[in-house]
C-alpha positions, -999 to +999 in steps of 0.1 A: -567+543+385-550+525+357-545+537+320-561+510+306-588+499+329-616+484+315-652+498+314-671+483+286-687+450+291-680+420+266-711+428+244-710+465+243-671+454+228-684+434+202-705+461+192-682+491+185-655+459+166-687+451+139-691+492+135-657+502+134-656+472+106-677+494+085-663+529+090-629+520+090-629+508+046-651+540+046-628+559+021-624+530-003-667+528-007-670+563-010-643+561-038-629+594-027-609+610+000-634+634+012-632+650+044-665+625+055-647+598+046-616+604+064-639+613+095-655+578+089-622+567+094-610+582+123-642+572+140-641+537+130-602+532+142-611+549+178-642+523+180-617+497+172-594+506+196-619+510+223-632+478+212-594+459+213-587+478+246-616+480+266-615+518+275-640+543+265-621+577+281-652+593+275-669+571+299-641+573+323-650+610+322-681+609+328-679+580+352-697+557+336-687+514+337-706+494+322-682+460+332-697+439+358-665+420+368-650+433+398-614+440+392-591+427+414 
C-alpha cells in the first residue's frame, strides 16, 4: 500500500478543487478572522489537497475507492 495511492475518480477530483475554491478565500469574505472562517479554511486547503493528490485517507480508512483504473 502506497502513501499516495489514488482513490478518487477524475470527477469526484474536480469536485472537491471547485469547493475548496470557495472555502479557501473564506476569511477575506467574512472580513474577519473568526474561528468559522479559519475552519472554512482549513477545510478548503484539505479538499484541495485531496483534490491535487488524489487521496482521501478517510476513504482509505474506511476502504472505500471510487477510481476505476486498475493500478499497475
Amino acid at each position: 500500500m502506497k502513501l499516495f495511492e489514488t482513490n478518487q475518480n477524475k470527477a469526484e477530483r474536480v469536485a472537491r478543487f471547485m469547493v475548496s475554491l470557495f472555502l479557501i478565500p473564506a476569511p477575506l469574505i467574512i472580513c474577519s478572522c473568526s474561528i468559522y472562517a479559519i475552519i472554512l479554511c482549513v477545510v478548503g486547503a484539505i479538499l484541495l489537497f485531496n483534490a491535487l493528490v488524489g487521496t482521501c485517507y478517510i476513504y482509505r480508512f474506511f476502504g472505500i475507492n471510487t477510481c476505476y483504473l486498475k493500478n499497475n
